[in-house]
N, C-alpha and C positions, 0 to 999 in steps of 0.2 A: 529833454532833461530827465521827465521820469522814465523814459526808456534805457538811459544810460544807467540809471540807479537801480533800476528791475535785473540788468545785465549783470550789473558788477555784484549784486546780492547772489545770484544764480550760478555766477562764477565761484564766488565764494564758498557759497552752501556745497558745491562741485568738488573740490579741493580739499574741504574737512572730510568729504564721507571719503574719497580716496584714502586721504590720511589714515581715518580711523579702519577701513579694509586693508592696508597695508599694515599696519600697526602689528607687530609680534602678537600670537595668540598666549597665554598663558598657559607653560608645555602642562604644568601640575594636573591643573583642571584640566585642561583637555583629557589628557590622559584616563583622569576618572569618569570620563563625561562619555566616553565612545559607548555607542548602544550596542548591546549584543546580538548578534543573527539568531533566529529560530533553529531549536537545538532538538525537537522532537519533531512534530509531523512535517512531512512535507508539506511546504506552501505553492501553491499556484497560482498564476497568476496569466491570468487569459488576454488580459488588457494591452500586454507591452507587446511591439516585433524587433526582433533582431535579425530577422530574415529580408530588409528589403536591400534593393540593388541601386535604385535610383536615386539622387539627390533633387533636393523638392526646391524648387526655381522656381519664385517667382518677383514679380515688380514691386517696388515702395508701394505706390497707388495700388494695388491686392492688397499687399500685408496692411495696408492701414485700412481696408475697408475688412478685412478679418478679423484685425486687433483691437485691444482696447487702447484708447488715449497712451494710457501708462507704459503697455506691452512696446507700444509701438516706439515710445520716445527712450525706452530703454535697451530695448532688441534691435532693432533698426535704425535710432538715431547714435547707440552704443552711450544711454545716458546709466547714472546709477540712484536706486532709491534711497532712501533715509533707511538708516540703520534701524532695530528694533522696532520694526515698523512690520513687517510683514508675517502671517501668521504660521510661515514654516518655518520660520529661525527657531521656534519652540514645538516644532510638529515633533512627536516620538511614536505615533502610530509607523507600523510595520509594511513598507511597502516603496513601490517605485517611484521617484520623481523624472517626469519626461518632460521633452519640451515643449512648451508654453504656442510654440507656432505650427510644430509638424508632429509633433509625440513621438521624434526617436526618444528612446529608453536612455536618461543619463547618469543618473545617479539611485543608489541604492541607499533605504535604509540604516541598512547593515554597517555602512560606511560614512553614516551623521555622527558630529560632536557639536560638542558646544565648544566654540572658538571665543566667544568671549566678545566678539565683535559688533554683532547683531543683524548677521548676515548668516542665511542656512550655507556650513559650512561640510564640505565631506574629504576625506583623506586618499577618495581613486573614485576612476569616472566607472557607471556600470559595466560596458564592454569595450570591444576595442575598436568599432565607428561611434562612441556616443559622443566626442568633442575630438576640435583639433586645439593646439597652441600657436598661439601667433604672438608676433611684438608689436606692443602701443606703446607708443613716445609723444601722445597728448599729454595736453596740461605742463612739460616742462618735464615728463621723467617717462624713465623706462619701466614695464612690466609686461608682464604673459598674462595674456588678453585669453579668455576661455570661449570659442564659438562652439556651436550645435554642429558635429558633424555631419548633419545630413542636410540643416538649411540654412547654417552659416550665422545665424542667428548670436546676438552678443548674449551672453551668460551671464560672464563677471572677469575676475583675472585669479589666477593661480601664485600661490608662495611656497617657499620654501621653511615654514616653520608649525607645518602640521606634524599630527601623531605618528607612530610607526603604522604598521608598519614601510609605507610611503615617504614617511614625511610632510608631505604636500598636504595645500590647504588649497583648497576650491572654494573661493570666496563667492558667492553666486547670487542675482537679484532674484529674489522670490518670484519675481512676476517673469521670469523669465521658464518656471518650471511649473509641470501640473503632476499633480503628487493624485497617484494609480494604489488603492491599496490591497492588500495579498488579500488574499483569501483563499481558507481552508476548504477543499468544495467535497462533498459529499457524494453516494451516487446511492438509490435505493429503488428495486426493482419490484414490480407492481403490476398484477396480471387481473383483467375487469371483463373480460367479454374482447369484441376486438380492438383490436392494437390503433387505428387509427382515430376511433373514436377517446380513445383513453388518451391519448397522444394529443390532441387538441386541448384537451380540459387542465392536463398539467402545463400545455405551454403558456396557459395565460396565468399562472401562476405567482406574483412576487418571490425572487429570490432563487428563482430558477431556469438555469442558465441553459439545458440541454437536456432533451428527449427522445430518446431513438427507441424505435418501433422495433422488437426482436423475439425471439423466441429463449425458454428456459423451462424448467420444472421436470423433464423429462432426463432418456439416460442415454439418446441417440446422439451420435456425433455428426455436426455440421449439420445440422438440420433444414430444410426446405419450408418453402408457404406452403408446398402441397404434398410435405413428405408429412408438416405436422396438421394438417387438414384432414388427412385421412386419418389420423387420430391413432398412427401403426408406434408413434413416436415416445407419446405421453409429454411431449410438452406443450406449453400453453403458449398464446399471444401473448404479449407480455411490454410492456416497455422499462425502460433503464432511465432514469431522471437524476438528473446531476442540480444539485443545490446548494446556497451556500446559509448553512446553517448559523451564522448572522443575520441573515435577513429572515429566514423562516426556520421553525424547530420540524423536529422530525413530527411530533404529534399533529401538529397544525397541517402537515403531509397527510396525517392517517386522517384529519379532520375532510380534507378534500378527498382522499381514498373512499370513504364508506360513507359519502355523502354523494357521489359522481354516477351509481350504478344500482340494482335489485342484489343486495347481499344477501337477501335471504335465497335466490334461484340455483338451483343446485346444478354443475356442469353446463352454465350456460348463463347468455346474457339477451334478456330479449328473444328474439328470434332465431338468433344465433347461437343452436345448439351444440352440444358436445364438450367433450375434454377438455379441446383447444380453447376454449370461449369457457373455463373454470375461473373463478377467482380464488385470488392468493396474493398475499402480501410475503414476501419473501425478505426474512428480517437476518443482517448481518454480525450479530452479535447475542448474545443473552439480555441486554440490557434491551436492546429494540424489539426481540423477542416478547419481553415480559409487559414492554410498551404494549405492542398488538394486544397479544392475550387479555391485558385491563381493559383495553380499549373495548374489546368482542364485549365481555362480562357485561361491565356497564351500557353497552346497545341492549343487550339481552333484559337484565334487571330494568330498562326503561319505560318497558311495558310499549311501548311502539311499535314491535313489531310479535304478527302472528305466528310468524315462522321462525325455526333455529337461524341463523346466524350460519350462512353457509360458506364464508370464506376460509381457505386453507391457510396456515401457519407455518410456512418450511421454513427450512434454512439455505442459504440461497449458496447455490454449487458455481452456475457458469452459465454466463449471459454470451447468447448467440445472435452477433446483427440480423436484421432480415433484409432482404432485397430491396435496392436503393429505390426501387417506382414505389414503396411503403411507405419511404419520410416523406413526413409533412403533406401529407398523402390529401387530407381533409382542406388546407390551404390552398394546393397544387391543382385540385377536384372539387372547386365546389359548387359548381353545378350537374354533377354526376351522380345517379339516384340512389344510390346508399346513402353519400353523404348528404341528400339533400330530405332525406326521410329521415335517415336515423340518426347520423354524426352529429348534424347543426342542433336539430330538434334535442338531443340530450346532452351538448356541449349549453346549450340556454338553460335548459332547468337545472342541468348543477349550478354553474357557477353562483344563482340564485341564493346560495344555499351557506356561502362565503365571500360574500361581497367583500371584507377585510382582508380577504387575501389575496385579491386579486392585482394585476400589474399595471399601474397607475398606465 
């Protein structure tokens, strides 16, 4: 008997949320409610593929030992959540929502309102494999059922009383999506002695995504390891660092910059003398510019060091990959005697030096 009445409650509760996701959205509000897409910098966003081929196949017993309780009895058993209940029906952060089982890319930002419902609602799916349309004729009525097109996965269902310019409302269970956010990413290039050593200290970095080992500073085109070795070139070892300036500021970069290396050693780092082996912060604007310069000042006025302040100040022209046996060259090598005398041994006493910043 109480299993009867567990039943018939659950059916019930089943029935109102349908109700209320099918229920007309309020055109008015909507209307004023559609968020705007990013109108100035380019956003990137590294997180999402739109490039795969295969559809992701797998068993009930997988997806329920991948999934959580919720995912599973919503995506898989095609159940729906309680309205106003989940905490992306009110997300307005800028970025992607994918799926909850496989991370195809489905819906964009760009394309969220407030439907009024209490369901994250959007007006077009991201690309053109993020969902298919199908017809459900549970529960006693018809509707277009929304799955994941790449794992089939239940979403929610689609109407016909969303914004322009569509129309359509993609009524969606929160727990069916994982929301990816943009980010602005930065790149700023930084030359310490050699490239592989320098190249390790920034990867452990918080907030920084990518480090490539290259050469710059010089006026020779397409430059070589051993064009700029001979030192015929004038440019330096140098790497390119890409980060995202929400996680970490550009200062807290120069923080690890001129705490990582001998700033005061003129054309060289350690042992490793010459041109090639100068340091330089190569700064992209006036503003990063005038950063560096305070930066130097205040090293100098701190009375800590004996010596001038020997890093260069350019302004940065045109960053040249190096040869691919160069990346990640310290990870790839490490029991190879450069890196086992000089790389490791000075990749340990920086980061010493910014515990706070480094990648949990």
């Amino acid at each position: 008997m109480i299993k009867i009445k567990i039943l018939l409650i659950n059916t019930l509760t089943i029935v109102s949320l349908l109700s209320s996701c099918s229920s007309s959205a309020r055109n008015n509000e909507v209307a004023n409610s559609i968020e705007s897409s990013e109108k100035t910098t380019e956003i990137i966003n590294t997180d999402v593929d739109t490039n795969w081929t295969k559809k992701v196949d797998k068993s009930n017993s997988d997806w329920k030992r991948l999934m959580s309780a919720e995912q599973y009895r919503i995506m898989i058993e095609k159940g729906t959540e309680r309205p106003f209940t989940h905490m992306y029906n009110k997300n307005k952060k800028k970025g992607i929502y994918v799926c909850a089982a496989c991370e195809n890319p489905l819906f964009s930002s760009a394309t969220k309102f407030d439907s009024g419902t209490g369901w994250p609602s959007y007006f077009s799916p991201y690309f053109s494999k993020s969902i298919h349309v199908g017809t459900d004729n549970s529960l006693g009525m018809s509707r277009d059922e929304v799955v994941c097109g790449r794992c089939d996965g239940h979403l929610g269902h689609v109407f016909k009383d969303g914004p322009e310019p569509t129309g359509l409302r993609y009524c969606i269970n929160g727990e069916s999506l994982k929301f990816v956010s943009n980010i602005e990413l930065k790149t700023v290039v930084f030359a310490q002695g050699c490239f592989w050593c320098v190249e390790e200290i920034f990867e452990a970095v918080k907030g920084v995504s990518d480090v490539v080992s290259g050469y710059s500073g010089g006026s020779s085109k397409n430059p070589t390891y051993k064009s700029v070795g001979s030192g015929r070139t004038n440019h330096a070892e140098v790497v390119r660092v890409t980060y995202d300036p929400s996680v970490i500021t550009y200062d807290e970069l120069l923080k690890v910059y001129f705490n990582s290396g001998d700033i005061t050693q003129v054309n060289g780092q350690g042992n490793d003398i010459g041109k090639p082996y100068r340091s330089i912060v190569f700064y992209n604007s006036d503003v990063e510019k005038v950063k560096v310069e305070n930066y130097i000042s205040k090293l100098e006025k701190s009375g800590k060091y004996t010596k001038p302040i020997a890093v260069e100040v350019l302004p940065f022209k045109k960053f040249y990959i190096a040869e691919e046996y160069h990346q990640n060259y310290v990870k790839l090598h490490p029991n190879e005697g450069y890196v086992k005398g000089v790389s490791i041994p000075r990749y340990k006493k920086a980061i010493l030096k910014f515990p706070e910043l480094l990648k949990e």
